[in-house]
C-alpha atoms as a printed R data frame, in Angstrom:
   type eleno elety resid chain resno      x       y       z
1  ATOM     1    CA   UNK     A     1  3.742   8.496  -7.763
2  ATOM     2    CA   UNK     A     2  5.467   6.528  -5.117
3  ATOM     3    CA   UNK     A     3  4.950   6.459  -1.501
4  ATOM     4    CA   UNK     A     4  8.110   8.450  -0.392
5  ATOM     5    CA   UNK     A     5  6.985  11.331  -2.794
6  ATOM     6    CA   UNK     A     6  3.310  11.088  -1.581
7  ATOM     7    CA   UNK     A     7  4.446  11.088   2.170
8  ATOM     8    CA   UNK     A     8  6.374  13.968   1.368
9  ATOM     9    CA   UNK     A     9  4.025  16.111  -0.519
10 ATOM    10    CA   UNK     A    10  1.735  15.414   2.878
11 ATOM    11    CA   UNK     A    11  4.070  16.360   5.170
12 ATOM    12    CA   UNK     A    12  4.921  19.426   3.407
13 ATOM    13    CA   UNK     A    13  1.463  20.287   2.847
14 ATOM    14    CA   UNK     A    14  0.899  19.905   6.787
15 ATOM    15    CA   UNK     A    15  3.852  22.345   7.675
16 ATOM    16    CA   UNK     A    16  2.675  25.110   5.117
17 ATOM    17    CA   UNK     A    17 -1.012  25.129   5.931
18 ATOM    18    CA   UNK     A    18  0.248  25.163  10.147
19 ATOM    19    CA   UNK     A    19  2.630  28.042   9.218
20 ATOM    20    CA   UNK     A    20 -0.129  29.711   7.593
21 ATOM    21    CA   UNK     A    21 -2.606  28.847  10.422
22 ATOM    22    CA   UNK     A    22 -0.306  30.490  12.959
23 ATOM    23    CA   UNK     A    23  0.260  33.529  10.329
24 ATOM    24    CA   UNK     A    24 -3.500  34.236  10.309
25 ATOM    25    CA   UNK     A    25 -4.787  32.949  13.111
26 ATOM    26    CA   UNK     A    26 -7.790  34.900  15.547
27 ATOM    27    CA   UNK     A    27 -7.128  32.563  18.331
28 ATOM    28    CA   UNK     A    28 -4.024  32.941  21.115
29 ATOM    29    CA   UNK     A    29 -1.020  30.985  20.102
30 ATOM    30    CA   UNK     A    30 -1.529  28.548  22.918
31 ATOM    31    CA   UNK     A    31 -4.866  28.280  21.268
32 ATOM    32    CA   UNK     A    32 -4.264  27.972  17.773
33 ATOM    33    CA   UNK     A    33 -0.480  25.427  17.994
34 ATOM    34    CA   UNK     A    34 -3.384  22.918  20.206
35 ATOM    35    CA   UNK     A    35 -5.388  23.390  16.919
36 ATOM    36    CA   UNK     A    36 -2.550  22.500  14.725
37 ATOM    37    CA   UNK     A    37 -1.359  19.706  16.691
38 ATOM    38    CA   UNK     A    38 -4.748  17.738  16.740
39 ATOM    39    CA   UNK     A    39 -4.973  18.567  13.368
40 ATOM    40    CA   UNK     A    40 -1.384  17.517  12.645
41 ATOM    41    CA   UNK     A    41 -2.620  14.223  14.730
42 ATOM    42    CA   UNK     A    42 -5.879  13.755  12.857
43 ATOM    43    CA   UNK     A    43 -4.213  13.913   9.928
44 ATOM    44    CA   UNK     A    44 -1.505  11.678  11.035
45 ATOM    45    CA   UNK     A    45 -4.228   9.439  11.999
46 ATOM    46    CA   UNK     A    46 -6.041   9.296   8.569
47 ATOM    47    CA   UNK     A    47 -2.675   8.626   6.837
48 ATOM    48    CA   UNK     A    48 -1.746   5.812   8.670
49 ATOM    49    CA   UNK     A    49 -5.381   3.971   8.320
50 ATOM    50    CA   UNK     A    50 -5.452   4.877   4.420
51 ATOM    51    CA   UNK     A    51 -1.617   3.018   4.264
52 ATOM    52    CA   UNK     A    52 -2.617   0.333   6.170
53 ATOM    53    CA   UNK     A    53 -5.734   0.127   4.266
54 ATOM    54    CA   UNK     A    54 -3.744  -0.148   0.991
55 ATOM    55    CA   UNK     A    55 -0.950  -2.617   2.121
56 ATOM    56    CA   UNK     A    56 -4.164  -4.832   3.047
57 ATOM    57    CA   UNK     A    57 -5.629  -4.774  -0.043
58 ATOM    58    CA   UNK     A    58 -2.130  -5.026  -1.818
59 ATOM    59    CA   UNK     A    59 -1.145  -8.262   0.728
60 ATOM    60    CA   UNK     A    60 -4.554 -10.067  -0.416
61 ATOM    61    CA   UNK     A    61 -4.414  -9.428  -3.855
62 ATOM    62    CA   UNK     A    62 -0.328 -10.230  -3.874
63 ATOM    63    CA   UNK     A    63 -1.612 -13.872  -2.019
64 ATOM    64    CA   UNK     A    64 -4.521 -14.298  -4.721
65 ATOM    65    CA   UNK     A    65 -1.695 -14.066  -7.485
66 ATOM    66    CA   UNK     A    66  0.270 -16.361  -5.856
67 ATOM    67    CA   UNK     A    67 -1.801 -18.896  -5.333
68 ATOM    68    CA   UNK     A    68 -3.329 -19.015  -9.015
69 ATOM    69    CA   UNK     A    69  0.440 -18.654  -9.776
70 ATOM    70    CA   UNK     A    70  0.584 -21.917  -8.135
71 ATOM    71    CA   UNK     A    71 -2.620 -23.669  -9.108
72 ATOM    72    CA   UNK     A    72 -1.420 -22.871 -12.542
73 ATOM    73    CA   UNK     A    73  2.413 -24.545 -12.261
74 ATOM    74    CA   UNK     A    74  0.127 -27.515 -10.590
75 ATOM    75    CA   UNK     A    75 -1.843 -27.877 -13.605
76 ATOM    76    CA   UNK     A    76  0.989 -27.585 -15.914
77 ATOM    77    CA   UNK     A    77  3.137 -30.253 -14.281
78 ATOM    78    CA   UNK     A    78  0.188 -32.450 -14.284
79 ATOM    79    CA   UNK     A    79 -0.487 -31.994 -18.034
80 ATOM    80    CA   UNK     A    80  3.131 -32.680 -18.341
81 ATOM    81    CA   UNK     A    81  3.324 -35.896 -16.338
82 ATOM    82    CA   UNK     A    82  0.553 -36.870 -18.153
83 ATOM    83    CA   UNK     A    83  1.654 -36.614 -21.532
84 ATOM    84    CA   UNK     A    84  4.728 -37.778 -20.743
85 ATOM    85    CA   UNK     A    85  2.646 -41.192 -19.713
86 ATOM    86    CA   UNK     A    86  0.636 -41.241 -22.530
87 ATOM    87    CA   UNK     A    87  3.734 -41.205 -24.785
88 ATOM    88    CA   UNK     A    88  6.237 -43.731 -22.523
89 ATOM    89    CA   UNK     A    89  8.517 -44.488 -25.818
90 ATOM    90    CA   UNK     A    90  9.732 -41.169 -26.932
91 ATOM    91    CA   UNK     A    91 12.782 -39.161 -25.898
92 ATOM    92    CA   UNK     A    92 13.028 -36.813 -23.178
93 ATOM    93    CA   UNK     A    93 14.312 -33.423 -23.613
């Protein structure tokens, strides 16, 4: 599921259960919109930490990659360079 889709589904999921909330709620409207805005907030809240959380985790593991990615090119030019010294008299590609 992407992130557009998953943002969506919250932010739809927010507006029902505050329609709802409003439909059946005890409390005076002044009351019960309060309600749904700190939860709206709260929720809001929670969202953003959880994506930050994940681009975090995704940034680290992307920089991890990329340096093996680069240890790795290292140690193939240097197995190159050395067999390519090792064997001075034949062609090059």
């Amino acid at each position: 599921m992407n992130a557009g889709k998953l943002i969506l589904g919250v932010v739809a999921g927010v507006a029902v259960g505050a329609a709802i909330g409003v439909l059946f709620a005890p409390d005076k409207g002044t009351s019960t919109r309060q309600k749904i805005s700190k939860k709206g907030h709260d929720l809001t809240d929670d969202l953003e930490r959880k994506f930050n959380k994940f681009v975090d985790t995704f940034s680290r593991k992307f920089d991890r990659l990329h340096d093996e990615a680069n240890d790795l090119a290292q140690e193939i030019k240097t197995k190159a360079d050395e067999a390519t010294n090792r064997f001075p008299n034949e062609k090059k590609l």
